[in-house]
C-alpha positions, 0 to 999 in steps of 0.5 A: 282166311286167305283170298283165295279161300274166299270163293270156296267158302262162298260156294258152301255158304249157298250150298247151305242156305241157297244162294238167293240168301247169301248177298255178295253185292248190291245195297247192303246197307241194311246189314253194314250201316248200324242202327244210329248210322254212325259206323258203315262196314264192310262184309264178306257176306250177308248170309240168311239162314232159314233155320237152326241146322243152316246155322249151325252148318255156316257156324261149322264152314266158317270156322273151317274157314277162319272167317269171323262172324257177326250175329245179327237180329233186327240190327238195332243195336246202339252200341254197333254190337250188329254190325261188320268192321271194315275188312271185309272179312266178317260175315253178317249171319242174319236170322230175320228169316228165322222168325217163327212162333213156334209155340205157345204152352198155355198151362206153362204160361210160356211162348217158344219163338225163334231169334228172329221173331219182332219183338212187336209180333210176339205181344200180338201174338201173345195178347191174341192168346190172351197172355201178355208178354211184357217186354217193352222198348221203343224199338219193338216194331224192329227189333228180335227176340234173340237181339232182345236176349243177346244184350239183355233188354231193358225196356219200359216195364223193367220195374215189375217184370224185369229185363229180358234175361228175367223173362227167359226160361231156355234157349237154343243155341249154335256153339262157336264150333257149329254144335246145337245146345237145345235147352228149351224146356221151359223149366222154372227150376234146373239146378243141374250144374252151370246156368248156361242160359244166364251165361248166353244172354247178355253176351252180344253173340261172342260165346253162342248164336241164340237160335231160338227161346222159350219165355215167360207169359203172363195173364192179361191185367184187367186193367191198365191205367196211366198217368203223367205228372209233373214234379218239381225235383228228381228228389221228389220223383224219386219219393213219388216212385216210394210212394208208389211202391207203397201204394200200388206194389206189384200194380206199378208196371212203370215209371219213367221220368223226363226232363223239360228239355228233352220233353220240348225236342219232342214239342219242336220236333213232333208238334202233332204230339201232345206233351203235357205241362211242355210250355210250363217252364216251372215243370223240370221233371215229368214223370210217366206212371202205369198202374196194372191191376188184376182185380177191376178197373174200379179198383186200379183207379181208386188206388191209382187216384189215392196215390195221385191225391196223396203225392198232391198233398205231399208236395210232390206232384203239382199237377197231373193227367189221368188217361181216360181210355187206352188210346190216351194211354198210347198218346201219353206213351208215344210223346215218352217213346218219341223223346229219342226220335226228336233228339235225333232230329235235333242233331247228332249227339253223344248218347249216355245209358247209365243206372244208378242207384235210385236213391243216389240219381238226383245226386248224381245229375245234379253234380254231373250237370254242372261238370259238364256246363263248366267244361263244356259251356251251353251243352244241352243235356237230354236225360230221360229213363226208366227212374224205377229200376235206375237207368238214365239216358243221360244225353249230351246236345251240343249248344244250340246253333253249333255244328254236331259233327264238330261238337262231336268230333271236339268233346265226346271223348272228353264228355264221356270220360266226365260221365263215366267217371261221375257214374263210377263215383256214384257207384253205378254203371256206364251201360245199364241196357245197351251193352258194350257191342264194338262202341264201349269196349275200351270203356269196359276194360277202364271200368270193369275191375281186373279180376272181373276182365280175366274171368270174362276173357277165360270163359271166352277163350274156353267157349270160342278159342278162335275167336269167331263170334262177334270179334272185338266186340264186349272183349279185347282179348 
């Protein structure tokens, strides 16, 4: 689009969603800095449609127009997925103001919610209905469902309940050419032709803007019982996660592991927090367990304690704290959620979200460990993650008393060239729940097989042959 087209272009976009809602000026950073304020753009506009039609008529200027557009949720994207280049010449279409709860079905056990619902307003709402909703992620009190959907959350209780592509049964969606797919019908079986919501999620805004969802409730447990325990090894996590699964079945609703320095960032930073066994420097791994039962309480602990006793008697756990109530619940699991936090305060640091096959993690971390302090003397290394379904945060911390931005600036390449190709050798992947948004692209095409690439590029070129959605980001083309 030309300069002088930009006006016109404008004038549509606040013709469309009224021109309160198409921001031009002032503090903008909200929609340009991204989530870890690593990278600021610059946008040609923050437009904020109200709904699906507005959408789709901004989808339709904007193509008329040539201008790129950049889909945008909670803008909590880790890997600057959300967020304008600096051109200027990108709109940030912003759905927050699309955050209705348009549905609850309770014979369907399904929730119809548009995009920009928070993540955190849909559990209310859900557990107010009496359902759960089980998606779960740090970042739940800012993020939205279609951001959610858009990079295929993760989350805390992917072991049981699966990612946010497993919890989706239809979407709405604005095409690259300001068509609307309504596919909300809350189906579990459609065998009728290509899945085109399996194709939607996942892809950071650069095949479709999802407008809307119908996903999946569950009937609220019984009860909800949590431990946290400390292990001598990630081999003997790894068995406890057996153990586990053996025991407790579809009950473990979570399991994550956190090593003792990423734990004492939280005890440093976060001294009101109470970290178990923190001070203990023979504990190197803890791991948090949640045990979810339909039957009673009674019956979720005495499984949950057989299981405790028996990783006791193994030599697996050497010691262990049962929440008594659910308020010691949240306390365990806010010092796991607050890890991230205390490593930001800590210093700026090179993130790494990476799965692996269970089995093969403590190989991989203890090669990958010591790589890395070969080559790069006193890095500190923060790795914590949901070791149930194999995702690592495996984060580097530049050596105590150095200047991160320098660290940074000096090794992040070389560090994640080291970790990457270590998790390509162990036979997993480089980005397990982030996605590749604008910050992993060359990363994608080193690691990603060709064939794989050319197919990817093909369907992006089929769907959006200007290129429109979400430019540069997932795919160079």
């Amino acid at each position: 689009m030309n300069d002088d087209e930009t006006p016109g272009l404008l004038d549509a976009l606040r013709r469309i969603v009224g021109a309160n809602h198409v921001l031009t000026e002032g503090d903008l950073s909200a929609w340009e800095q991204d989530w870890r304020r690593r990278v600021r753009g610059k946008a040609l506009a923050v437009v904020r449609p109200a709904s699906t039609a507005e959408v789709a008529a901004v989808v339709k200027a904007c193509a008329a127009a040539g201008t790129p557009i950049v889909p945008q949720g909670g803008n909590t994207s880790m890997a600057v997925g959300g967020v304008p280049d600096d051109s200027g010449r990108e709109i940030v279409l912003s759905l927050q103001r699309m955050n209705a709860v348009r549905g609850i079905d309770q014979a369907n056990l399904t929730v119809t919610v548009e995009a920009g619902c928070v993540l955190q307003v849909l559990q209310q709402t859900a557990e107010q209905a009496g359902f759960l909703f089980p998606l779960s992620l740090a970042a739940e009190g800012s993020c939205t469902i279609g951001g959610n959907l858009a990079t295929n959350a993760g989350g805390t209780q992917v072991v049981r309940y699966g990612n946010a592509r497993d919890l989706c049964l239809g979407l709405e969606v604005v095409t690259p050419h300001g068509e609307i797919w309504e596919g909300t019908t809350g189906l579990r079986k459609d065998n009728t032709g290509y899945d085109l919501r399996d194709l939607m999620i996942g892809s950071e805004g650069t095949l479709g803007i999802i407008t809307a969802a119908t996903m999946k409730l569950y009937p609220l447990p019984a009860a909800t019982l949590t431990a946290w325990a400390a292990v001598p090894s990630l081999q003997h996590a790894v068995t406890l996660l057996g153990m586990a699964h053996q025991r407790l079945g579809a009950a473990l609703t979570g399991f994550e592991v956190m090593g003792r320095f990423a734990l004492s960032l939280v005890g440093r930073h976060m001294p009101q927090l109470r970290v178990p066994f923190v001070e203990n420097e023979d504990v190197p791994y803890c791991v948090l367990l949640e045990n979810s039962d339909s039957e009673s309480e009674d019956h979720a602990r005495s499984r949950f304690e057989a299981l405790l006793e028996a990783a006791f008697d193994d030599g697996c756990v050497s010691d262990a704290v049962v929440a008594e109530n659910l308020s010691q619940s949240h306390q365990l699991w806010h010092a796991r959620e607050s890890i991230p936090l205390a490593q930001a305060e800590e210093g700026l640091n090179i993130k790494h979200d990476i799965s692996i096959a269970v089995s093969r993690i403590p190989a991989f971390v203890a090669e990958t460990d010591a790589l890395l302090q070969r080559e790069v003397p006193g890095v500190r290394l923060v790795n914590f993650g949901h070791l149930g379904d194999g995702n690592l945060h495996y984060n580097v911390q530049a050596p105590e008393g150095g200047d991160d931005r320098s660290f940074l600036a000096d090794h992040e390449q070389r560090i994640n060239t080291l970790v990457y190709d270590a998790v390509e050798k162990f036979g997993g992947s480089f980005s397990a729940e982030h996605g590749i948004g604008a910050l992993k692209v060359d990363e994608l095409e080193k690691h990603k097989p060709a064939a794989a690439l050319e197919m990817m590029r093909a369907i992006k070129r089929a769907i959006d042959p200007k290129n429109i959605l979400n430019p540069g980001r997932v795919l160079r083309l």
